[in-house]
C-alpha positions in Angstrom: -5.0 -6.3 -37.5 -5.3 -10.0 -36.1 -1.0 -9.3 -34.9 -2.5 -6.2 -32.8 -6.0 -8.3 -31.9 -3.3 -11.3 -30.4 -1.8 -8.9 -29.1 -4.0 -6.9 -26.8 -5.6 -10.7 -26.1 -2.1 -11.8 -24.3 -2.0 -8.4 -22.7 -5.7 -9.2 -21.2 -5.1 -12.2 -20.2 -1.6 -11.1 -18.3 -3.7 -8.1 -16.9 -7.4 -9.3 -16.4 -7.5 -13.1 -16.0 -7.3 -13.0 -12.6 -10.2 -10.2 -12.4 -12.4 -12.4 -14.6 -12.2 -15.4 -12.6 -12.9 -12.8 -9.1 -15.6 -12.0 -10.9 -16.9 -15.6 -11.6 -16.4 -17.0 -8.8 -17.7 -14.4 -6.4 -21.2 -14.5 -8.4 -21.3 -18.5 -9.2 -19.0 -19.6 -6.1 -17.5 -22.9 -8.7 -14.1 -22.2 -9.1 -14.0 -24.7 -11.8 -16.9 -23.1 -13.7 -15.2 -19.7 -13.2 -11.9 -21.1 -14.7 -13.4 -22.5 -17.9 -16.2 -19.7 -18.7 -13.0 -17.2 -18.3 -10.6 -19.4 -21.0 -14.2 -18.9 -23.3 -14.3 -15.5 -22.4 -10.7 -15.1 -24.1 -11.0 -17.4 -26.9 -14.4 -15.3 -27.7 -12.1 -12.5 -28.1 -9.9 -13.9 -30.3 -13.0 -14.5 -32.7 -15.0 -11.4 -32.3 -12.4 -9.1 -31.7 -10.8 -8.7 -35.2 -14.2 -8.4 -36.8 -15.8 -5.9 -34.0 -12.6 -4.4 -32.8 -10.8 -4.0 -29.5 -13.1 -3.2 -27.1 -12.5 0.6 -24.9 -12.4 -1.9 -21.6 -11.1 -5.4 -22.8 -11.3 -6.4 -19.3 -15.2 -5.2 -18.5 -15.8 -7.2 -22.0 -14.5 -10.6 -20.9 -15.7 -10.3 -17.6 -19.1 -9.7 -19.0 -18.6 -12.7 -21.8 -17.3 -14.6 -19.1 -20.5 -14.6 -16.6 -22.7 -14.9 -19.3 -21.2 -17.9 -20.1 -21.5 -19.1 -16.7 -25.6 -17.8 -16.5 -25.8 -20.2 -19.4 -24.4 -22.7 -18.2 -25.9 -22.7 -15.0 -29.2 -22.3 -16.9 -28.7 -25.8 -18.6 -27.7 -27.6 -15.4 -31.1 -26.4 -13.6 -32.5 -29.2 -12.6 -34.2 -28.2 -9.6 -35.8 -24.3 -8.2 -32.5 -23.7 -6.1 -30.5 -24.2 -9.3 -32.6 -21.8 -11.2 -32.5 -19.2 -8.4 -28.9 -19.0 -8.6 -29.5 -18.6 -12.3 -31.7 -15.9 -12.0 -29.6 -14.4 -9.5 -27.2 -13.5 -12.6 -28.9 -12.3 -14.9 -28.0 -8.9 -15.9 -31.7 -7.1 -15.5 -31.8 -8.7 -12.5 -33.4 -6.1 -9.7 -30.1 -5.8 -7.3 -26.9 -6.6 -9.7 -23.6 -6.8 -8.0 -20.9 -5.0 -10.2 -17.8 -7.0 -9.7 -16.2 -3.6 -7.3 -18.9 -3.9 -5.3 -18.3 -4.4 -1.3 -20.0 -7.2 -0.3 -20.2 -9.4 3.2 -19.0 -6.8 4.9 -15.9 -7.2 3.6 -13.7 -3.9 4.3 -11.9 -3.4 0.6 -13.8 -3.8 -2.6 -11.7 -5.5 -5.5 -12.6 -9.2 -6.3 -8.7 -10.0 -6.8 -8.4 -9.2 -3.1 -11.0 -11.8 -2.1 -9.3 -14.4 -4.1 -6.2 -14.0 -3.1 -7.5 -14.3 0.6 -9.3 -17.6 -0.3 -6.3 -19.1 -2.2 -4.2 -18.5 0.8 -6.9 -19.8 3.7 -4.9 -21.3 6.2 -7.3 -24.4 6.2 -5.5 -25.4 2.9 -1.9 -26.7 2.4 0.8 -24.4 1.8 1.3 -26.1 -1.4 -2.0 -26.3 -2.5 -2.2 -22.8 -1.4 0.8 -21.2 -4.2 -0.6 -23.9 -6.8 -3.9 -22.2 -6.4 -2.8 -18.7 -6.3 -0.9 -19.1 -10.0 -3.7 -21.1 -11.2 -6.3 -18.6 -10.3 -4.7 -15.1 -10.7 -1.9 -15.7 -12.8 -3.7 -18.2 -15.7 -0.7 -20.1 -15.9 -2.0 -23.7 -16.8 -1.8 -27.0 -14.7 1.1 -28.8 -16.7 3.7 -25.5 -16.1 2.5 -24.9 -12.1 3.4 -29.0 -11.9 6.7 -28.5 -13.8 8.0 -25.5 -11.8 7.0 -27.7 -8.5 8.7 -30.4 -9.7 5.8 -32.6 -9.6 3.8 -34.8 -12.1 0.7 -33.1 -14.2 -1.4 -35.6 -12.5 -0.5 -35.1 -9.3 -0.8 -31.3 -9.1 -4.3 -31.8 -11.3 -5.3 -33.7 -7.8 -3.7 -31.5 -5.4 -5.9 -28.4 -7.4 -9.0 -30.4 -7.7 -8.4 -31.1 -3.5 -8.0 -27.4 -2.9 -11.5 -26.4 -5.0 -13.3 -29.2 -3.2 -11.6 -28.0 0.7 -13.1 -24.8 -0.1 -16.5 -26.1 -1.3 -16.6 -28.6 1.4 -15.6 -26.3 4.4 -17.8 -23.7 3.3 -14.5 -21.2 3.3 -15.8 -17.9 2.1 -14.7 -16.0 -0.7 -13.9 -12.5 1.6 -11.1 -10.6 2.9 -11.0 -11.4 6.5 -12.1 -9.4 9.3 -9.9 -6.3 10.5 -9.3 -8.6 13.5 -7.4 -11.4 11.2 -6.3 -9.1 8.4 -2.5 -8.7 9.5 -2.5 -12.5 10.2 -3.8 -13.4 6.8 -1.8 -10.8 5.2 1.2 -12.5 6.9 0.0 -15.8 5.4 -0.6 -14.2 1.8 2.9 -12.3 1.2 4.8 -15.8 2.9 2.7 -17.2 -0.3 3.6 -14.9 -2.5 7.6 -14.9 -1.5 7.5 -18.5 -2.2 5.8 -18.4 -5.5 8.5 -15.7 -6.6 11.8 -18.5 -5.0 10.1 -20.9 -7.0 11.4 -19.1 -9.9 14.5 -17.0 -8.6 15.9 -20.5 -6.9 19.2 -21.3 -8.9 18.6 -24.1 -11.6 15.1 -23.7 -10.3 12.4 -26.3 -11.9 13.5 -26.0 -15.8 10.5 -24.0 -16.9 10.3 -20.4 -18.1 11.6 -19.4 -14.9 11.2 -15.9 -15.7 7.1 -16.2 -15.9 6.7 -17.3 -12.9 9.0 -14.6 -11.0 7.1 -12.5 -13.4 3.9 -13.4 -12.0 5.0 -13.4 -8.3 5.9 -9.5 -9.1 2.4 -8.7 -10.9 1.2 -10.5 -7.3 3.0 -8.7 -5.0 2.2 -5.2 -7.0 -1.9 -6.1 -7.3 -1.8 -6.6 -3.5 0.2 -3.0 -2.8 -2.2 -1.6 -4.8 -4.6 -3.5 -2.9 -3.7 -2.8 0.5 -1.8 1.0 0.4 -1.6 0.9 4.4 0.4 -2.3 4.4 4.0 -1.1 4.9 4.9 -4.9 4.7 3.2 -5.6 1.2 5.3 -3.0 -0.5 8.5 -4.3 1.4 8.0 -7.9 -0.1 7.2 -6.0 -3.4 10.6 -3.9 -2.8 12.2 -7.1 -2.3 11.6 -9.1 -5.5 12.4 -5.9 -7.5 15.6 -5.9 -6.2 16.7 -9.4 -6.4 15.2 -9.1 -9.8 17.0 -6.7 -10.9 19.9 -9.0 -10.6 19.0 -11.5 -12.8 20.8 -11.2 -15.7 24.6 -11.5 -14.1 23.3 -14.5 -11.9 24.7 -16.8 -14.6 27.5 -16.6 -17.7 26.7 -17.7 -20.9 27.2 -21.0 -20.1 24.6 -20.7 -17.6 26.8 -21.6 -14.4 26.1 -19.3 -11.3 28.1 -16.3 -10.5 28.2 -15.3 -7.1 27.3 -12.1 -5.9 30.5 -10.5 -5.6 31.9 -11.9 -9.1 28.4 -10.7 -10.8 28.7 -8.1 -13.8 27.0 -4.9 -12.4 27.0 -3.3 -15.4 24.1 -6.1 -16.3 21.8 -5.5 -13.0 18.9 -3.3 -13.8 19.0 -0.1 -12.8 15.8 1.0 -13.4 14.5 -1.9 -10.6 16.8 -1.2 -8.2 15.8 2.7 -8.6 12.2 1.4 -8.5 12.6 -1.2 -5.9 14.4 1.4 -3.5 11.6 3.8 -4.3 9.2 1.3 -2.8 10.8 0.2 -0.1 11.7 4.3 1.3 7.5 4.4 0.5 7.2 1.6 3.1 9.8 2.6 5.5 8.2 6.0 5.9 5.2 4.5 7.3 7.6 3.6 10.7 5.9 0.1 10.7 9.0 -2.1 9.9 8.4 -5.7 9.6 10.7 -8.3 8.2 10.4 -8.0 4.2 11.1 -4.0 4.5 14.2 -5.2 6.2 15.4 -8.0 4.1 14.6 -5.3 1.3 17.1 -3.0 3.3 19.3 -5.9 2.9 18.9 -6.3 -0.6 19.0 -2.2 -1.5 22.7 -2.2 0.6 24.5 -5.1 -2.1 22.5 -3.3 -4.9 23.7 0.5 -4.1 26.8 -0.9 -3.9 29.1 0.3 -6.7 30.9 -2.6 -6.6 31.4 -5.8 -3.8 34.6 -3.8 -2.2 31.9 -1.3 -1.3 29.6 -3.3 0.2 28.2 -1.9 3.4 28.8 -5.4 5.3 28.2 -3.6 9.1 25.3 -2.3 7.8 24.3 -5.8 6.6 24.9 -7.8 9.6 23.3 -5.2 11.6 20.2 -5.5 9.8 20.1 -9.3 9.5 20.4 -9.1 13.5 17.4 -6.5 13.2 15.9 -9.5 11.2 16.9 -12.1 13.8 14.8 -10.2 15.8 11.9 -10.1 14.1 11.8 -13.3 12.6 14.0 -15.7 14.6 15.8 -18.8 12.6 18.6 -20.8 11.9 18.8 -19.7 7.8 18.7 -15.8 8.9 21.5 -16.7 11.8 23.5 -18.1 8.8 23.0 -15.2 6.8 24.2 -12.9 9.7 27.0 -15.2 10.3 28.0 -14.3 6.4 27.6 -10.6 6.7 30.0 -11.0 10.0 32.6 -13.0 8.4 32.6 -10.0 5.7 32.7 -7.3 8.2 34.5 -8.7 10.8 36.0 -11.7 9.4 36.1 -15.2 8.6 37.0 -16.3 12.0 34.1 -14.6 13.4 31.4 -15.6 11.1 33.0 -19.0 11.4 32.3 -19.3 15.0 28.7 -18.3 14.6 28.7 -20.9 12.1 30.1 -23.8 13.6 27.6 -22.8 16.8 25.0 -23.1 14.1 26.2 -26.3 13.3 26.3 -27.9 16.3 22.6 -26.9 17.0 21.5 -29.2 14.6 19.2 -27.0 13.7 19.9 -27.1 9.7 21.5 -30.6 9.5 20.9 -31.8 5.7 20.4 -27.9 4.3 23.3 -27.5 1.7 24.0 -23.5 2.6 25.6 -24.4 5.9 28.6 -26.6 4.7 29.1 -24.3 1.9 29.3 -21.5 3.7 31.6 -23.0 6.2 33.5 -24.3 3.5 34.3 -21.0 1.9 35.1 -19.7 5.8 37.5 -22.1 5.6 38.7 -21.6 2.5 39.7 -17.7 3.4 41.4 -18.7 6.3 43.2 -20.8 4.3 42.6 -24.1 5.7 42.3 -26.1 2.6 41.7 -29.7 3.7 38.7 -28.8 6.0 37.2 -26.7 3.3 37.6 -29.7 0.7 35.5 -31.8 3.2 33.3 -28.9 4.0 32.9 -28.6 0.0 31.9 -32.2 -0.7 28.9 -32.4 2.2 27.8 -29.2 0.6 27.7 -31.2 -2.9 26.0 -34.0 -1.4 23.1 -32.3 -0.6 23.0 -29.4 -3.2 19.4 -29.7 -4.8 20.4 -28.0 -8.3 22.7 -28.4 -11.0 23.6 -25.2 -10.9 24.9 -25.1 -7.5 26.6 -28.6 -8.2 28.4 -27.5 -10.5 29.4 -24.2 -8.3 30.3 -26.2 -5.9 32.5 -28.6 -8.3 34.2 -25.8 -9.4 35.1 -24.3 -6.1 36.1 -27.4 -4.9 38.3 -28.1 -7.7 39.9 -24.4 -7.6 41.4 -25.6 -3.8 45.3 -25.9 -3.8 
């Protein structure tokens, strides 16, 4: 009984946290106080559940225990009438109660998740107080693993947090869903959140913690916010996205965890099941003839996974898509990646020159991809020595193990 209790109390907190902390926060406005009253919430569950038994709606229950805990606590820290007025606005008899799907503030879609999301990603914060935020709030994941997968000390990303509460405090940012007019800007701003957060943990070598939660957590993300906004063709591309570089996981690495590239990768280990879902999203989003960038790159990522194997690769395809993208979202990392998908269609010579004009822009001097992409150009067109030097820059300025030791290795496979 207390096994199954544990249980459906981990499967709450995966499912609900976020919710409960909406919830909070929309009625109290102190994230803080939200935060703790939902972590009581669950460890009140752990005590009452195996004596009273798992309740129909776990989630309706802790959101409950959670802003009762907060009504208490405001109640103790009423030391003057406004204090108690926001106490008394809680109470559950009260005359007008606001059930937490109600729409409020004129805001145009009901579910407190939505709201938060919006708020964590307000442009008037940081972008990297803005992903620390988002997993802290919606994902429950606590303040010592957000630092480690950021690479940062505890300390310092328990001050970056406490900044972000107190910008929102301070600045009066409300706790909404913008405006029609701003929605697609602010959506833009939330899935360019949420495609970090999922990098983060899909990087190579990435950050030493349970990479897999956090990926985990950018995909629970990106599905809440499809579910969230149907009519967003984009938020189910980014969705499409993860699920099918996710579905890659397991070949990314051999058992001695040392990267395999895409073409050497097992495909036997990819997931078929994500790539079927994956591609099933994206055609959902495609249909709605609104292509923006993520339902592209997803076209990207559905052509290497449909792919029998990497000698039937659709590379045109590719590089015509990645020009698509160049389009839409102009830059020196996407030119590099078009430059790849030439040199495989075309080849090497080709995507060399698009390289080497990429190169002498300056435009990603110190970024690791370029000199190893160059390298391995040169390395096809069997130019050895260049590709050796091309090969050690690249090393230089690799930001992993993982990708040292790729690089190592290639570099030590030159004749």
């Amino acid at each position: 009984m207390r096994d199954a209790v544990k249980e459906a109390v981990a499967t709450a907190w995966s499912q609900e946290w976020g919710r409960v902390v909406a919830a909070v926060i929309r009625q109290t406005g102190e994230w803080d106080l939200a935060e703790e009253c939902a972590q009581d919430a669950f460890e009140r569950a752990l005590e009452r559940w195996p004596r009273d038994g798992v309740p129909n709606r776990p989630g309706a229950w802790l959101t409950t225990t959670a802003r009762n805990r907060a009504l208490d606590r405001l109640r103790r820290a009423a030391n003057e009438s406004v204090k108690l007025r926001e106490a008394a606005r809680l109470t559950p008899d009260a005359p007008h109660p606001a059930p937490p799907d109600e729409l409020r503030d004129g805001d145009p879609l009901p579910d407190d998740r939505l709201r938060l999301i919006f708020t964590c990603c307000h442009p008037a914060l940081p972008l990297p107080a803005q992903v620390a935020l988002t997993l802290r709030t919606l994902t429950g994941l606590g303040t010592a693993e957000i630092a480690r997968a950021f690479l940062v000390p505890e300390g310092t990303m328990a001050q970056r947090l406490t900044r972000a509460k107190n910008k929102i405090r301070n600045a009066g940012i409300p706790f909404r869903v913008p405006p029609p007019e701003l929605l697609p800007e602010r959506t833009a701003a939330v899935l360019a959140v949420l495609y970090l957060l999922f990098n983060a943990g899909y990087a190579p070598g990435a950050a030493g913690l349970d990479q897999r939660r956090v990926t985990a957590e950018a995909i629970r993300l990106a599905r809440l916010l499809t579910a969230l906004l149907p009519d967003e063709p984009e938020a189910a591309g980014l969705l499409a996205l993860m699920l099918l570089h996710d579905a890659r996981h397991a070949a990314r690495t051999d058992t001695a965890g040392e990267l395999v590239p895409l073409d050497a990768q097992d495909r036997s280990r990819w997931d078929r099941e994500r790539i079927r879902e994956g591609t099933a999203v994206l055609e959902a989003a495609l249909a709605a003839r609104r292509p923006g960038p993520y339902q592209v790159q997803a076209a990207i990522a559905a052509c290497h996974a449909e792919a029998a194997d990497a000698a039937a690769t659709d590379w045109p395809q590719i590089a015509l898509l990645y020009g698509e993208l160049a389009r839409m979202a102009p830059g020196p990392v996407v030119e590099l990646n078009r430059a790849v998908a030439v040199a495989m269609s075309e080849g090497p010579e080709a995507g060399l020159a698009l390289v080497d004009a990429i190169a002498a822009s300056g435009a990603l001097a110190g970024y690791h991809l370029l000199p190893a992409t160059r390298a391995d150009l040169l390395r096809r067109l069997d130019r050895p020595r260049e590709a050796a030097s091309a090969y050690r820059e690249a090393l230089a300025l690799a930001p992993t193990e993982a990708e040292r030791h790729y690089l190592a290795s290639r570099l030590a496979a030159l004749p």
